[in-house]
VOBAVO-851384 format. One line per field, with one value per residue (C-alpha): residue number from 1; x, y, z. Coordinates in nm, 4 decimals. Layout:
<sites>
pos	c(NUM_...)
X	c(X_...)
Y	c(Y_...)
Z	c(Z_...)
</sites>
This chain:
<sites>
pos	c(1_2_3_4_5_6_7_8_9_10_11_12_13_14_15_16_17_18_19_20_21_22_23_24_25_26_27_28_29_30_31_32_33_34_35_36_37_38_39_40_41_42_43_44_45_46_47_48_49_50_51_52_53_54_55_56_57_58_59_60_61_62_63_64_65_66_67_68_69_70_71_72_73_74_75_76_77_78_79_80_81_82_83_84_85_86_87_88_89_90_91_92_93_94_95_96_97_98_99_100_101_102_103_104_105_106_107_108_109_110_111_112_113_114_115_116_117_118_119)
X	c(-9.2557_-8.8936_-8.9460_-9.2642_-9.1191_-8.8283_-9.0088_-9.3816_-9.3047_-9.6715_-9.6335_-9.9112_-10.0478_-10.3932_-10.1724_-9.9683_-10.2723_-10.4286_-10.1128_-10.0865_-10.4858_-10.3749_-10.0980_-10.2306_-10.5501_-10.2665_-10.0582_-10.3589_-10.5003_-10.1192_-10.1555_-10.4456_-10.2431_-10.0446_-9.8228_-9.7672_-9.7243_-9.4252_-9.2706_-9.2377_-9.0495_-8.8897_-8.7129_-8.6189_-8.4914_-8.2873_-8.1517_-8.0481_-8.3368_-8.1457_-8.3347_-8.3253_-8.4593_-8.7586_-9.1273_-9.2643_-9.5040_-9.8019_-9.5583_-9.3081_-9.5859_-9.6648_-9.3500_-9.4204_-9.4901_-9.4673_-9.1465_-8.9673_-9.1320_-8.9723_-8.6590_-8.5838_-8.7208_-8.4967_-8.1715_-8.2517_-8.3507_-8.1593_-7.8132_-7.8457_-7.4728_-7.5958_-7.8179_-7.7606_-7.9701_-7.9596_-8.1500_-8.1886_-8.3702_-8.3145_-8.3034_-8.0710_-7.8457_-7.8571_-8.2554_-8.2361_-7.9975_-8.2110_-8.4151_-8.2556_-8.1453_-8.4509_-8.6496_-8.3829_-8.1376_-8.3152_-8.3262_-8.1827_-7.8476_-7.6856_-7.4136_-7.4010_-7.6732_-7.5668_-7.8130_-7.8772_-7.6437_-7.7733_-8.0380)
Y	c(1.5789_1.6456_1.9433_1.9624_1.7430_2.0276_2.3029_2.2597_2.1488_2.1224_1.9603_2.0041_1.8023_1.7602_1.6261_1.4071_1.2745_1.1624_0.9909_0.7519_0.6833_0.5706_0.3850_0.2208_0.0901_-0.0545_-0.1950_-0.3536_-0.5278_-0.6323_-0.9387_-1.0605_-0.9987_-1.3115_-1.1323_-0.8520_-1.1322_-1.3054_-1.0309_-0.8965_-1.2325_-1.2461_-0.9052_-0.9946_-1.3287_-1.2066_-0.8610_-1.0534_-0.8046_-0.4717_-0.2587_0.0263_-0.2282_-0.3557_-0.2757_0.0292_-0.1142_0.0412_0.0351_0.2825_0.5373_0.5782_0.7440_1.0142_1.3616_1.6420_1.7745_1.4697_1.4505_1.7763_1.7407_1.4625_1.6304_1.9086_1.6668_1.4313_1.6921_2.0057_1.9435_1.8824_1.8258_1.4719_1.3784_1.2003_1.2359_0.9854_1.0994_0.8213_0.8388_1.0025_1.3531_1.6542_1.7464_2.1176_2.1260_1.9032_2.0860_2.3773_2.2252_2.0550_2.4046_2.5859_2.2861_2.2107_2.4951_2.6884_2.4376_2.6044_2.4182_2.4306_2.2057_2.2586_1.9855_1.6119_1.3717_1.0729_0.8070_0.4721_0.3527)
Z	c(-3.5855_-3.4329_-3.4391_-3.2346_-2.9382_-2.8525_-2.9462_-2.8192_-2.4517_-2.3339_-2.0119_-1.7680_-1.4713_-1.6593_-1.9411_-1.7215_-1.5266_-1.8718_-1.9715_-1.6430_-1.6401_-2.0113_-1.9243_-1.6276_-1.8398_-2.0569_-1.7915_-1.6254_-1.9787_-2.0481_-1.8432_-2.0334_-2.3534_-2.4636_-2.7014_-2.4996_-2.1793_-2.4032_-2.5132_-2.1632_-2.0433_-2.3603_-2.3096_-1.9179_-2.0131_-2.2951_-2.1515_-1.8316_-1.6558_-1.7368_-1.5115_-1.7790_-2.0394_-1.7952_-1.8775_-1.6641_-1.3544_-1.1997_-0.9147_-1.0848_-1.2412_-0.8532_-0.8407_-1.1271_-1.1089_-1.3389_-1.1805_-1.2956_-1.6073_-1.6833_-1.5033_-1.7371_-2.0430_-1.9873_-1.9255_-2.2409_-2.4907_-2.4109_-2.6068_-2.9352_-2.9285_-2.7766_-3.0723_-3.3743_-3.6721_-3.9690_-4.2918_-4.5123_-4.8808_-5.2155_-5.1378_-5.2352_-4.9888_-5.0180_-4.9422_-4.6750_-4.4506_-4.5377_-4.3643_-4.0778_-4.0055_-4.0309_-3.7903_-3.5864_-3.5641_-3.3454_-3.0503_-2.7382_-2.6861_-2.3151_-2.3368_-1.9372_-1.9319_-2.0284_-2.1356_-1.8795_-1.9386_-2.0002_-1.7691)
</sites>
């Protein structure tokens, strides 16, 4: 699955475009949603409104396009020298960096590009 989100970058505007009609129908049932409703407050209340930590609008998916959907794709995922990967289970060392490197080691890495800092 890791592996498919750096290396298959299918972004498209037919793709975006079916991601905010998505969205939006989710945004504009939330309200109706009392879980969802507390949850919302909860995390504002409690996070002393963080802007980074706030729940997207219908307001801010106005302000996407497929430029900045790849601009920031390309500044979060870029340097693997910024991620951190935690394998947890019973498994045998040797195999599993086998694998990490045969997934992961391929990624393009461009240290150039920092990830954005907290929101």
């Amino acid at each position: 699955l890791v592996q498919s989100v750096f290396k298959k970058q299918n972004m498209s505007q037919e793709a975006l475009e079916s991601v905010l009609k998505r969205e939006k129908t989710t945004l504009s049932n939330r309200s109706s949603d009392r879980d969802s409703t507390f949850e919302v407050i909860y995390t504002a209340l409690n996070t002393k409104e963080e802007p980074g930590l706030l729940p997207v609008s219908l307001k801010d998916m106005e302000n996407v396009s497929l430029d900045k959907v790849i601009n920031f794709y390309t500044s979060a995922f870029t340097n693997p020298e910024d991620f951190s990967l935690i394998i947890v289970g019973d498994v045998e060392p040797e195999k599993t960096m086998g694998l990490v490197k045969n997934y992961l080691g391929l990624l393009k890495n461009d240290s150039s590009i920092k990830s954005p800092c907290c929101l």
